[in-house]
C-alpha positions in Angstrom: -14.0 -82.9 -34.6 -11.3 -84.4 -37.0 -13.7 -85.8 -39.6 -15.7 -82.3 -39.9 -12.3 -81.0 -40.2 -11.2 -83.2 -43.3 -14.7 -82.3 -44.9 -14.2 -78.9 -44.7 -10.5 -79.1 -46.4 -11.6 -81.2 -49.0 -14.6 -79.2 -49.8 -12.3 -76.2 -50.1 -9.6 -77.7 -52.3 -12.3 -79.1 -54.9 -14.0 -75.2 -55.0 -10.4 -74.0 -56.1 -9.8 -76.7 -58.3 -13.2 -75.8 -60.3 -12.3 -71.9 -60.5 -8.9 -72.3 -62.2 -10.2 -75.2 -64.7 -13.2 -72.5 -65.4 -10.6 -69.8 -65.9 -8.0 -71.8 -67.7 -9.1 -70.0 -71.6 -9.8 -66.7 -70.3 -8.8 -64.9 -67.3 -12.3 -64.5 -65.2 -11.2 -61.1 -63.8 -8.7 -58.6 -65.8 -8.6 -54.6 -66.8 -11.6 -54.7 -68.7 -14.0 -56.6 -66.5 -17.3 -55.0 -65.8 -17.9 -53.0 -62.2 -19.5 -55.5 -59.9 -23.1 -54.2 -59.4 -25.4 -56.3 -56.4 -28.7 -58.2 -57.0 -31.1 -59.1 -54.7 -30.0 -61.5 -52.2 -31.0 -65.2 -53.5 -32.5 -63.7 -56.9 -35.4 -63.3 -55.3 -37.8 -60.0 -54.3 -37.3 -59.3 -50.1 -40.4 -58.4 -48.2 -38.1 -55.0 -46.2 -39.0 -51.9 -47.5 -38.3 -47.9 -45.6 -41.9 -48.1 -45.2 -41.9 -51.3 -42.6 -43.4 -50.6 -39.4 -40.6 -51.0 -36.6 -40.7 -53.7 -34.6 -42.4 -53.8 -31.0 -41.5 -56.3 -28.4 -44.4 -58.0 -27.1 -45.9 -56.5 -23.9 -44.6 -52.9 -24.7 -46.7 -49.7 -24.1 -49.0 -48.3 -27.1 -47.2 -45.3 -26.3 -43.9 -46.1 -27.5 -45.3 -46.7 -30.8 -44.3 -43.9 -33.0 -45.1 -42.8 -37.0 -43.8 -44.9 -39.5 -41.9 -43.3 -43.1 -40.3 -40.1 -43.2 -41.9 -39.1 -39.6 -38.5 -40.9 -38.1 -36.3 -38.7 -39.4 -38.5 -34.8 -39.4 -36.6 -32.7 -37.0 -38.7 -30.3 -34.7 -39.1 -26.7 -35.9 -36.6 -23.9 -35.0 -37.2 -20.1 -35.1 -35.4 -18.1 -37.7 -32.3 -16.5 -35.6 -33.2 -12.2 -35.0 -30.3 -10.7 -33.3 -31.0 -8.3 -30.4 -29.1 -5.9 -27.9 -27.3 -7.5 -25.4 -28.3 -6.4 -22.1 -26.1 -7.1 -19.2 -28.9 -6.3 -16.4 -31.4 -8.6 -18.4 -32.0 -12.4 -17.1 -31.5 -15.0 -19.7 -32.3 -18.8 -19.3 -30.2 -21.9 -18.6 -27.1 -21.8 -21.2 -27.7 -18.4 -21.9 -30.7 -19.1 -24.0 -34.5 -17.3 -23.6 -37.8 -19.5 -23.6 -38.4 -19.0 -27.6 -34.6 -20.4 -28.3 -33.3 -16.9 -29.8 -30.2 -15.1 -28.6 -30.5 -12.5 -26.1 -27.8 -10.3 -27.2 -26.2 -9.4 -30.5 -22.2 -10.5 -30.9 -21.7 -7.4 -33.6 -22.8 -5.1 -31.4 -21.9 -5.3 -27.6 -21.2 -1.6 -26.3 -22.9 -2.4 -23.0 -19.8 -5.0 -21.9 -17.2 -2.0 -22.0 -19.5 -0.5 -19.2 -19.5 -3.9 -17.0 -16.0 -4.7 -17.2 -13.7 -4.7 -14.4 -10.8 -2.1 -14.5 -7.5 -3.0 -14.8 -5.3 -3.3 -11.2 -3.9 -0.2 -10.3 0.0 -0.8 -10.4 1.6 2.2 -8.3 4.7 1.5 -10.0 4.3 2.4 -13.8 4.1 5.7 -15.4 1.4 4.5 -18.0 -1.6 3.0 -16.8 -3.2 2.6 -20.2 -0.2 0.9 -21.3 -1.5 -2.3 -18.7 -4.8 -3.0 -21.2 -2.2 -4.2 -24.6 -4.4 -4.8 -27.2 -7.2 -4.0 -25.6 -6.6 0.1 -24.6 -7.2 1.2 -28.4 -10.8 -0.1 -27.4 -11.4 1.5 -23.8 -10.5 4.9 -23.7 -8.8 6.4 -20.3 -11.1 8.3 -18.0 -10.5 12.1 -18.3 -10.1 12.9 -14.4 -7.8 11.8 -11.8 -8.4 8.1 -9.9 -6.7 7.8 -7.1 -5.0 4.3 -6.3 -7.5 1.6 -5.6 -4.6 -0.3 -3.6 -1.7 1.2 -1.8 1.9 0.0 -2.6 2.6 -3.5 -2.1 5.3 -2.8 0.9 5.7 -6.4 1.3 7.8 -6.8 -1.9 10.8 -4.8 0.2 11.0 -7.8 2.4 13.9 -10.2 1.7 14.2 -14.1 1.1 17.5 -15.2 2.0 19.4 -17.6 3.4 19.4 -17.7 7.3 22.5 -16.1 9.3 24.0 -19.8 10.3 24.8 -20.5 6.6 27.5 -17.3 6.5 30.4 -16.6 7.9 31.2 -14.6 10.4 33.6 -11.6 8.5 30.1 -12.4 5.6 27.4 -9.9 5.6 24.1 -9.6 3.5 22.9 -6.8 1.2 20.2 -6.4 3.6 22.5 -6.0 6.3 23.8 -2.6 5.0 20.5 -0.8 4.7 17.6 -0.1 7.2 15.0 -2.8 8.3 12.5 -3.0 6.3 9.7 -3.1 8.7 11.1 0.0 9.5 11.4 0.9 5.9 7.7 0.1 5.5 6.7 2.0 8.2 8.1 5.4 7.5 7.0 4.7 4.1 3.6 4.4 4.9 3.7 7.6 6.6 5.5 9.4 3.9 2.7 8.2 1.4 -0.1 9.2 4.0 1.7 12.9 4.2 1.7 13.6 0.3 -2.0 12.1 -0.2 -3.7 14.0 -2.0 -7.9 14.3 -3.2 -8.7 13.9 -6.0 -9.4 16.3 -8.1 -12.8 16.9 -9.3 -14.9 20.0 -10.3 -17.4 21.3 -7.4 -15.7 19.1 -4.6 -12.7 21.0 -4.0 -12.0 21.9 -0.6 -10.9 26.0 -0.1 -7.4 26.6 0.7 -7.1 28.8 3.9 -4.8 31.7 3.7 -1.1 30.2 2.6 -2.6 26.7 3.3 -3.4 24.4 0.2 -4.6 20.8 -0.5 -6.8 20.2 2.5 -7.3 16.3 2.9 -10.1 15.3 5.3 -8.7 13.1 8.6 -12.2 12.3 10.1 -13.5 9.1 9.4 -16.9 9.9 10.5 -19.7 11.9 8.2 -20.8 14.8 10.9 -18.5 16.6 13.2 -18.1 15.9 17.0 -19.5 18.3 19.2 -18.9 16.5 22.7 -15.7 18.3 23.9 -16.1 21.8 22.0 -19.6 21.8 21.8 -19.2 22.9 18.5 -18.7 20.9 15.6 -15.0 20.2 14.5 -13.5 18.9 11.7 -9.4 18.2 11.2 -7.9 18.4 7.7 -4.3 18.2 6.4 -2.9 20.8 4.5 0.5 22.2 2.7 2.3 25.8 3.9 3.4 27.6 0.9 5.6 29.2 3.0 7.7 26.3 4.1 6.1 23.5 2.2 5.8 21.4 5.6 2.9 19.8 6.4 0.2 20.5 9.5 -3.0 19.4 10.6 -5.7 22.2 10.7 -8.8 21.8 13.2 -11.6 23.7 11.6 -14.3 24.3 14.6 -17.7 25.4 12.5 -20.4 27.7 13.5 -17.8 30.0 15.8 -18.1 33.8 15.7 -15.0 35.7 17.4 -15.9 38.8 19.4 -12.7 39.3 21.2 -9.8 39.7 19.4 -7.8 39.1 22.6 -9.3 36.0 22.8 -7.2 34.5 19.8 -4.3 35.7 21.6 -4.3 33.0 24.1 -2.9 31.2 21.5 0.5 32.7 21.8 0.8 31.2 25.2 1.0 27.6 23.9 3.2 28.8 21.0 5.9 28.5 23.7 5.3 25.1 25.1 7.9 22.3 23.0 7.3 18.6 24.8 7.4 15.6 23.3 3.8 14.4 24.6 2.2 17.8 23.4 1.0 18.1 20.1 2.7 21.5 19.6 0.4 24.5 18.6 1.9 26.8 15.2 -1.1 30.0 15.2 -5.2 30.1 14.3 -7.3 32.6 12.4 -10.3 32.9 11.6 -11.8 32.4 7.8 -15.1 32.4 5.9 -13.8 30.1 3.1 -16.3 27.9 4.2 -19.1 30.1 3.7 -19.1 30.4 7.3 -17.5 32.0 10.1 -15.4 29.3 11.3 -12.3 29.2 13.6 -8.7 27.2 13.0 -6.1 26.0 14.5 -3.0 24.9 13.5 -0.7 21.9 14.6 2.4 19.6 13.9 0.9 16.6 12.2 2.0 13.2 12.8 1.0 11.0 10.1 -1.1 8.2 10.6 -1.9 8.7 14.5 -5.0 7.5 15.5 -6.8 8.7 19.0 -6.8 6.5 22.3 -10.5 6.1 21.6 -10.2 4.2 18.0 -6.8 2.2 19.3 -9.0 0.7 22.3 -12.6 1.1 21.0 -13.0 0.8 17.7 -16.4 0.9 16.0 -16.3 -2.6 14.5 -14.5 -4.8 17.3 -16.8 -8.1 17.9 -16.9 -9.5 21.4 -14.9 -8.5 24.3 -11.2 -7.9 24.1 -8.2 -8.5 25.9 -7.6 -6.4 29.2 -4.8 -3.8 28.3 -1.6 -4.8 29.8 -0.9 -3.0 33.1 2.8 -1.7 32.0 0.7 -0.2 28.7 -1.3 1.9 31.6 1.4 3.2 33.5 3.3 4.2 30.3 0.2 6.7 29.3 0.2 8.0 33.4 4.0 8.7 33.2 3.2 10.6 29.4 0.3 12.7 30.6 1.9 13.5 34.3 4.2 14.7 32.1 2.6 16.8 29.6 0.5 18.3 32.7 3.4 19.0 34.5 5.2 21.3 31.6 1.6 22.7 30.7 0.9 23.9 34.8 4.5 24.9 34.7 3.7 27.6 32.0 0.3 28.6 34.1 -2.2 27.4 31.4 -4.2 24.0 31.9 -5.0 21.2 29.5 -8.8 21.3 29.1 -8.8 18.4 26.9 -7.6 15.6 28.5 -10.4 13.4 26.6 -9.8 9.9 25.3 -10.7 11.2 22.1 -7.9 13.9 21.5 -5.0 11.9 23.0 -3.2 10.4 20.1 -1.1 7.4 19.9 1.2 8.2 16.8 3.8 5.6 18.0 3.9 2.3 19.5 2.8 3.2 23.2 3.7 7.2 22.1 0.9 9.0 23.2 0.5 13.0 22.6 -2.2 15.5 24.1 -3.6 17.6 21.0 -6.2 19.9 20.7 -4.5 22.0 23.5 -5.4 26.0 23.0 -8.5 25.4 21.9 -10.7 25.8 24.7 -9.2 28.9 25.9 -10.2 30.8 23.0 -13.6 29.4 22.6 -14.6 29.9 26.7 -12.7 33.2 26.9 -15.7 35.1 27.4 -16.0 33.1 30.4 -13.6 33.3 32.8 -12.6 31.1 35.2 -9.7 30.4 37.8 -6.2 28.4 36.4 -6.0 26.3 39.6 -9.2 25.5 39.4 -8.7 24.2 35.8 -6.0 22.3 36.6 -7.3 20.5 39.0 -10.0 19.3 36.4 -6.7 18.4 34.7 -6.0 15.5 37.4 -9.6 14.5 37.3 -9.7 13.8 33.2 -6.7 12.3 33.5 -8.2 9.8 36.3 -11.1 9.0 34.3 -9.0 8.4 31.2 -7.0 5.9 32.6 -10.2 4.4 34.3 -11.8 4.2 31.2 -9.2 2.2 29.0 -8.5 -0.4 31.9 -12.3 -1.5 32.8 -12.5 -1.4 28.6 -15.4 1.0 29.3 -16.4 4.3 27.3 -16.1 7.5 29.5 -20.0 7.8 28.5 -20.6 4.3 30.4 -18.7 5.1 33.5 -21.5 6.7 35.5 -21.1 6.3 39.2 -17.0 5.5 39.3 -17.3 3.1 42.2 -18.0 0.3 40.7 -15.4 0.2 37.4 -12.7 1.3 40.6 -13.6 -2.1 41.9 -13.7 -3.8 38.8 -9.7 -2.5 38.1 -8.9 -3.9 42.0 -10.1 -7.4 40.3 -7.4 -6.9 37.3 -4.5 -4.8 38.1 -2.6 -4.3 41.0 -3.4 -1.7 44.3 -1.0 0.5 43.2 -2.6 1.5 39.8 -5.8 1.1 41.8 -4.6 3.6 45.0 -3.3 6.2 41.9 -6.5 6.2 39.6 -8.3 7.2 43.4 -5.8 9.7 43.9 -6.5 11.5 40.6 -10.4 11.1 40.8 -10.7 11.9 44.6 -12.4 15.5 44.8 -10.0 18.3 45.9 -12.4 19.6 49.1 -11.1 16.3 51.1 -7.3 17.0 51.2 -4.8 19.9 49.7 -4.7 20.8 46.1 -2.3 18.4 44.0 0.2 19.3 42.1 1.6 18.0 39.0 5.0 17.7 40.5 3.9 15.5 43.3 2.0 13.5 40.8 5.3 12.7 39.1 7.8 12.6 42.0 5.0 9.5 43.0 5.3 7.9 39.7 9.2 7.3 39.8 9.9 4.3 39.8 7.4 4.1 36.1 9.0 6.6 35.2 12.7 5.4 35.1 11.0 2.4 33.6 9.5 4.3 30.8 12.8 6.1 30.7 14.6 3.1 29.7 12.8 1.7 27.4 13.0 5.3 25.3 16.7 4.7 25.8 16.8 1.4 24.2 14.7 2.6 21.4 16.8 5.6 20.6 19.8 3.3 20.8 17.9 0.9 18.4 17.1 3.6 15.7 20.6 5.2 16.2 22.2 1.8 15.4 19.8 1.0 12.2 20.5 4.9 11.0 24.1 4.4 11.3 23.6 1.4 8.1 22.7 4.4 6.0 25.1 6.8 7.1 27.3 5.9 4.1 24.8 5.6 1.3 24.1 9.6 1.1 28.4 10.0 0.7 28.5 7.3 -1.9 25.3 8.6 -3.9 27.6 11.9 -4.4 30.4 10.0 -5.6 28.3 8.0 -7.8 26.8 11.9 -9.2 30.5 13.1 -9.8 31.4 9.9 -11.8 28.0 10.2 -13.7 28.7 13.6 -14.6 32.1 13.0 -15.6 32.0 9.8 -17.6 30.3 9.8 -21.4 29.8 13.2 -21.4 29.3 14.0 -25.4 31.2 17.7 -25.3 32.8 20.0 -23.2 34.8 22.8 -23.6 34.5 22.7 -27.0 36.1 19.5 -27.1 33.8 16.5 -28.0 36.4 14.0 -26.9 36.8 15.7 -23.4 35.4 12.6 -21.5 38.0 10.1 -23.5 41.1 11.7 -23.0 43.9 11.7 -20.1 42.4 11.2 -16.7 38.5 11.1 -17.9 39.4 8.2 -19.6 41.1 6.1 -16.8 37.5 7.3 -14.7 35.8 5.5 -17.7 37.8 2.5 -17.1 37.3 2.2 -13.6 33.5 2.9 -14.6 33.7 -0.9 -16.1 35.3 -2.3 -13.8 32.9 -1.3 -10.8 30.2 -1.7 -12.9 30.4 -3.8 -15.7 32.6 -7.1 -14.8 31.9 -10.2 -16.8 32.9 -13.9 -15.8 34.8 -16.1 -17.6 31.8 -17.1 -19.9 30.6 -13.5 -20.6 28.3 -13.5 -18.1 27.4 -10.2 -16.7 28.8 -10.5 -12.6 26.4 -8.3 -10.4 27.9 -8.1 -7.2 26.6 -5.3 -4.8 29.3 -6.2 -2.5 32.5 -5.2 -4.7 30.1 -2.3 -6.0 30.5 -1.0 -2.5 33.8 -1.7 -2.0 35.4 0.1 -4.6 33.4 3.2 -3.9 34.4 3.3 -0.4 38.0 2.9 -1.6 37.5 5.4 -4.0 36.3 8.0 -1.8 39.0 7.4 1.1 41.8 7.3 -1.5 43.3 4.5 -0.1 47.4 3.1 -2.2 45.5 -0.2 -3.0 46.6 -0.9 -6.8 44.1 -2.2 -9.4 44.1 -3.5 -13.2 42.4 -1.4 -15.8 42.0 -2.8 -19.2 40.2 -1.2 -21.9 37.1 -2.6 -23.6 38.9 -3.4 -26.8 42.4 -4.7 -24.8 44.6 -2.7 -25.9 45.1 -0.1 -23.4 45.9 -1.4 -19.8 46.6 0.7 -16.6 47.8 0.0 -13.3 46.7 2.7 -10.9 46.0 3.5 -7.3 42.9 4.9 -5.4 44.5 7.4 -4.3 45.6 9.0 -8.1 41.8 7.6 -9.4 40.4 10.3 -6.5 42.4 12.7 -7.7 41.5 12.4 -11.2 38.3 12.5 -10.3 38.1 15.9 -8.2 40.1 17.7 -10.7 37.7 16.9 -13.7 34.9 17.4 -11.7 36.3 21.0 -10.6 36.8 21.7 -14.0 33.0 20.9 -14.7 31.9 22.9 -11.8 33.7 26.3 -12.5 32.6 26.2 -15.9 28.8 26.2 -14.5 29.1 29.3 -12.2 30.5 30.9 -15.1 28.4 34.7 -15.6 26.4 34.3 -18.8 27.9 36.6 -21.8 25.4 39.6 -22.5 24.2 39.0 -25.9 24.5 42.9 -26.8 20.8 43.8 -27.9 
């Protein structure tokens, strides 16, 4: 290793040494030197050429030998491009390319994708739909008739996310605290919305309004009328009076020709019955609106109510379900007894005790609709009230029957056998009073609604208090908005007072002796800043002050104008004042008579 070393130095230093004594009478490299231009390595010709053939190992495959010259480097053919219609319902290849490698579809021209693409969320909460698309509306027009909501209102955004109650104090309260619940909120929300729906409005669908009852809406889920307790078909809508504006529900039953006029005064008789588990019953008349002769009633609605048959059996339940809770079963006893007993007080009888026109339009709130109806349709055919109302008792047997052995009334069939099924769930007693009610009336005295509910006393003072506690409940979550409707007409008298451009004649009304103090106290309820400038939104002082306001309490406060060169120090009580008198001034002026204008 060393002496290659020194050979290799030495050789190096005696190559240098002959380059600079070459160079030493003219510079071998300068400005005007020639471009350096390659030879052929060695001086001599090379046997490589483009046209070689390429080399193959030994042992390889004939196969992989491939063309020699310019055959490397052809590229395969490719169709000239011919732009087509793109066609959404057409099938393209793998990577969106057909078998001949052309595009399927042309990029200039691509009507057919406004027609496949999705439409924008429905948001309940903006006046302008169209405004939603941005860039993209001048390009999708609007459609021309009315859409109703694909989604209904988001009700969860109502519900808060605070802090738990252990984190405040006990004197503390939360916004939330001051208004209703909002499941509760929700609720009567969703039922609002379900009373002002509406169809939509489209030409040749239109439903017919019925005398001084408009905008029928369809309640029946199912496509062909039910003809199992009227033997007619029925339908039940939901319609507007002109009259009172209120809201009913309208049972239309089809195909019904009134011969009698006597017989739609029946109706008058249930006109008089008010109970709380009775669907109460307002008139019916008869119409040909429907291009047939057709026969409705009218009664109270209660918004989204469903019937005992979709709460317990509804069309797509999988498997079987839970057996109803036995204090669920006495609750609807102790509400029917009920109803019966006010309906055989008036001497009229139910008829309709069917699991399909009880409604539940509360939790465990059932009511008994359709009443009336029978009486006018089978009033050609007369038949005994006691004997009618003992049917009553029977129905109502069979009802209760049906929902604890979770078995249609249609199923039932011989009712031994689902009476021994109930002894193997629920107790004798609801066993011994479902015999009672279906035992036939030849084997012992006729009942009586009033025995039926003198035996059901002790469920019924259960029943009795938990109405009590929820009355008590609503009572106490009404009394958190018992103050907003008094402040809302403060917060009206200050609106109309404050800013107002002219009055009077005088366009500086509203900034001049005690408007302007109400202007001042406007910015300090409303419009506080920290000590940064940072706007100070606090509901609770908001509140406060109002309250003050409006009692007139002595409590002194600091007004400062915007500018700070006006301050005040005034009380509640002189801040009221101020505020009724120029709100009296505003409200003479507009029951002021009109001046003729002399024509």
């Amino acid at each position: 290793m060393p002496a290659s070393s020194n050979h290799s130095h030495t050789t190096f230093h005696s190559d240098l040494a002959n380059v600079y004594s070459s160079g030493g009478a003219k510079k071998s490299l300068n400005v005007e030197s020639p471009s350096f231009t390659p030879t052929q390595l060695g001086g001599k010709k090379t046997n490589f050429s483009t046209n070689a053939t390429p080399f193959t190992p030994r042992g390889a495959s004939a196969s992989l030998q491939q063309d020699t010259g310019a055959s490397l480097y052809k590229s395969a053919p490719f169709a000239d491009f011919a732009p087509q219609n793109y066609d959404l319902n057409t099938a393209t290849a793998t990577n969106g390319s057909s078998d001949n490698g052309t595009l399927s579809y042309d990029p200039f021209t691509m009507s057919s994708v406004n027609q496949a693409l999705p439409p924008a969320q429905y948001n309940p909460y903006v006046d302008d739909q169209n405004a939603l698309a941005g860039a993209g509306s001048p390009y999708y027009t609007a459609q021309n008739s009315y859409t109703a909501p694909s989604q209904p209102l988001q009700y969860h955004l109502y519900y808060p996310i605070t802090s738990g109650r252990e984190s405040l104090q006990p004197y503390q309260r939360q916004i939330y605290d001051l208004f209703l619940p909002d499941s509760l909120r929700e609720d009567l929300q969703k039922k609002s919305e379900a009373t002002r729906q509406v169809l939509p409005s489209q030409p040749g669908v239109q439903l017919p309004s019925l005398q001084h009852y408009h905008s029928l809406v369809p309640l029946d889920t199912k496509i062909r009328g039910t003809t199992s307790t009227f033997g007619l078909a029925s339908w039940v809508f939901k319609a507007t009076s002109r009259k009172n504006g209120n809201t009913f529900c309208l049972r239309r039953i089809e195909g019904f020709r009134l011969t009698n006029e006597e017989a739609i005064k029946a109706v008058n008789s249930w006109k008089k019955i008010i109970h709380p588990n009775i669907v109460t019953t307002i008139e019916a008349f008869t119409t040909r609106d429907f291009n047939d002769s057709s026969l409705v009633f009218v009664h109270s609605y209660h918004p989204l109510s469903k019937t005992l048959a979709e709460h317990h059996f509804p069309s797509n339940r999988y498997g079987r379900p839970a057996p109803v809770p036995e204090k669920v079963l006495w609750t609807y006893l102790v509400q029917l007894a009920s109803a019966i007993k006010a309906i055989h007080k008036a001497k009229l009888a139910a008829r309709c005790i069917d699991i399909s026109k009880v409604i539940l339009t509360d939790k465990n709130r059932v009511r008994l609709s359709a009443c009336s109806i029978l009486d006018v349709l089978h009033f050609e055919i007369p038949r005994r009230v006691e004997e009618l109302q003992q049917e009553d008792f029977f129905s109502l047997g069979r009802l209760v029957l049906s929902i604890a052995t979770n078995t249609p009334p249609r199923n039932l069939g011989d009712l031994r056998l689902p009476l021994e099924q109930l002894a193997r769930t629920y107790s004798p007693e609801l066993k011994e009073r479902i015999s009672w009610l279906l035992s036939p009336p030849q084997n012992m005295p006729s009942k009586t609604a009033e025995y039926l509910v003198y035996d059901l006393a002790q469920h019924v003072d259960d029943v009795m208090v938990a109405s009590s506690n929820a009355q008590d409940e609503t009572t106490a979550q009404l009394g958190r908005e018992l103050e907003n409707g008094r402040l809302v007409r403060l917060m009206s008298k200050l609106g109309s007072i404050n800013e107002r451009p002219e009055f009077d004649n005088d366009p500086n009304w509203a900034e001049t002796s005690e408007r302007y103090t109400l202007k001042l106290f406007r910015d300090y309820v409303f419009h506080q800043v920290d000590a940064q400038g940072n706007p100070v939104v606090d509901l609770g002082h908001i509140i406060s002050c109002l309250n003050k306001l409006d009692a007139g309490v002595d409590e002194r406060i600091y007004l400062t104008s915007r500018d700070h060169q006006s301050t005040f120090v005034v009380s509640y009580k002189e801040l009221k004042k101020q505020s009724q008198g120029a709100f009296n001034d505003l409200f003479k002026a507009s029951n002021k008579p009109q001046a003729s204008r002399g024509y």
